[in-house]
N, C-alpha and C positions, 0 to 999 in steps of 0.2 A: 620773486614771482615764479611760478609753476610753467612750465614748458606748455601746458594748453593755454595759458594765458599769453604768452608769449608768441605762439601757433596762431591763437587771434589775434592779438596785437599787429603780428605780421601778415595775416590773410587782410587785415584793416587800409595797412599803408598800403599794398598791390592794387585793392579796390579805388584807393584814393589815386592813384596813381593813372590808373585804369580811366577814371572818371575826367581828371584831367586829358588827359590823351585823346579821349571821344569827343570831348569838348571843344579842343582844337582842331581835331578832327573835322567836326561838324562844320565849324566858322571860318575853315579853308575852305571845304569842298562840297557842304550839302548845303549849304544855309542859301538861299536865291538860287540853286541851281534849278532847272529844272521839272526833275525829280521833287526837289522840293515846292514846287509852288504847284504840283498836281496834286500833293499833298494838300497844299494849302485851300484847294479847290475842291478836295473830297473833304475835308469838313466843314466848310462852307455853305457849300452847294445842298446836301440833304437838307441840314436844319434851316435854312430859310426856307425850303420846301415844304418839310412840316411844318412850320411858324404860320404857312400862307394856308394850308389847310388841315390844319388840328382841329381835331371836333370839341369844342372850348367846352362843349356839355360833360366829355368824361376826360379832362386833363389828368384827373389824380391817374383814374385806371389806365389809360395810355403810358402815363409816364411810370407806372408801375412795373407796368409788362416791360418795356424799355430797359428798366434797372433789372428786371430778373433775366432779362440777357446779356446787360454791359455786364454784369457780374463775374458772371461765369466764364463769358468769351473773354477777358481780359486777363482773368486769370491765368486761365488756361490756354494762350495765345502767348505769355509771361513763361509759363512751362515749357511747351513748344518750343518755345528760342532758348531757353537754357540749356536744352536737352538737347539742341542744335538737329530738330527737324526741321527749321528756316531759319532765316534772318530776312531781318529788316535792313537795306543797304543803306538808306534814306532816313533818317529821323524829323519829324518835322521841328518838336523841342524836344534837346537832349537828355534832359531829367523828368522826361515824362515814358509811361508805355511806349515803347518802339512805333507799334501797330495802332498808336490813338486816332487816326483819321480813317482807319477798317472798322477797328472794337467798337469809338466812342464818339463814331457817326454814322458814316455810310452801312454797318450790317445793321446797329441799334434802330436808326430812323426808318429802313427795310422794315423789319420786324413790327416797330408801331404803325407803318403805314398800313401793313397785313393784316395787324390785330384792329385796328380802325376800320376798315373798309370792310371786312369780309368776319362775319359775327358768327355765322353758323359754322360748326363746324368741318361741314363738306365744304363748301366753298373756303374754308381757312386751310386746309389739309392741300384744296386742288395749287390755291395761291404760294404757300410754301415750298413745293413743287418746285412751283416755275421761279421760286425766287434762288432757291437752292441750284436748280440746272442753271438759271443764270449766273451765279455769285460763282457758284465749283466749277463751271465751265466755260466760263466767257470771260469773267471779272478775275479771276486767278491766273488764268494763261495771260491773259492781257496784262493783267498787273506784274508776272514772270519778263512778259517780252519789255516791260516798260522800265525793268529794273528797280521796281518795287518792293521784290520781295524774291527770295531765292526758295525753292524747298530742295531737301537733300534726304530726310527720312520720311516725307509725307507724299500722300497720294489723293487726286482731286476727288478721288470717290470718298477719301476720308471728310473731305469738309461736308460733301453732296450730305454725306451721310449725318453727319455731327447739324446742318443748318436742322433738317426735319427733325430729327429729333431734339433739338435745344426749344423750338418754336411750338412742338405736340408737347413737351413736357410743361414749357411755363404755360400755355393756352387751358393746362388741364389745373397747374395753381393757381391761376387764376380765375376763371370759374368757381372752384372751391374755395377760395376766397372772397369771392363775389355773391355764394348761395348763404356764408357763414353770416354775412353780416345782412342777408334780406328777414 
């Protein structure tokens, strides 16, 4: 066996190692704490929200616009913690996204409620706005003070900034996707 295969082999058993550890980790100290059941509340709480008032007429396109933001923010929410501009203190399940009750509720169900209510595009521009001042500056600090999440290379105007434009970019594929097929 060739010494990169053996460099893998061994970067292999550290992750397993790694994975173990977090695991126990988890089922000491995050699993019912707290921390963890405000978790359990952030993705609870939206999607019953949307469930009570989703417009049943455009399910496909709502849940579209939805995926073309879980997408990208989970990705790049995955980067973010690699690259150690935050951490997630709190996991809610440990072999999942760190951030799955941010990415793959609370901003996602945000963003469809946006794209539901608010069709034209001034009024979807004004809404993202107020959803971005709230999420980068209310919802971030709150979630810092709550020990939710740590940042160490990021800054709240990065998110402000990253919410409008992730929301004017998919708002503009979808559209274009939506004129393709009339």
């Amino acid at each position: 066996m060739d010494i990169k295969m053996k460099n893998a082999f061994h970067s292999r058993e550290l992750q397993d190692i790694y994975t173990q550890t977090d695991f126990q980790y988890w089922l000491e100290y995050e699993l019912f704490s707290w921390n963890w059941w405000i978790l359990v509340a952030f993705v609870i709480v939206p999607w019953a929200l949307w469930v009570k008032v989703l417009d049943r007429k455009r399910v496909m396109e709502i849940i579209l616009f939805g995926s073309l933001v879980v997408i990208p923010t989970t990705y790049l929410d995955a980067i973010g913690s690699d690259l150690r501009f935050w951490m997630y203190p709190t996991e809610l399940i440990p072999v999942t996204p760190r951030a799955i009750a941010f990415d793959m509720s609370m901003v996602v169900v945000a963003y469809m409620l946006i794209y539901q209510y608010f069709s034209s595009w001034k009024s979807f521009i004004i809404a993202l706005v107020c959803m971005a001042l709230l999420f980068a500056f209310i919802g971030e600090p709150l979630s810092h003070v709550l020990h939710l999440v740590y940042y160490f290379k990021w800054k709240y105007i990065y998110s402000f900034v990253y919410y409008i434009l992730l929301g004017l970019l998919n708002k503009a594929i979808l559209e274009k996707v939506k004129r393709l097929y009339q």
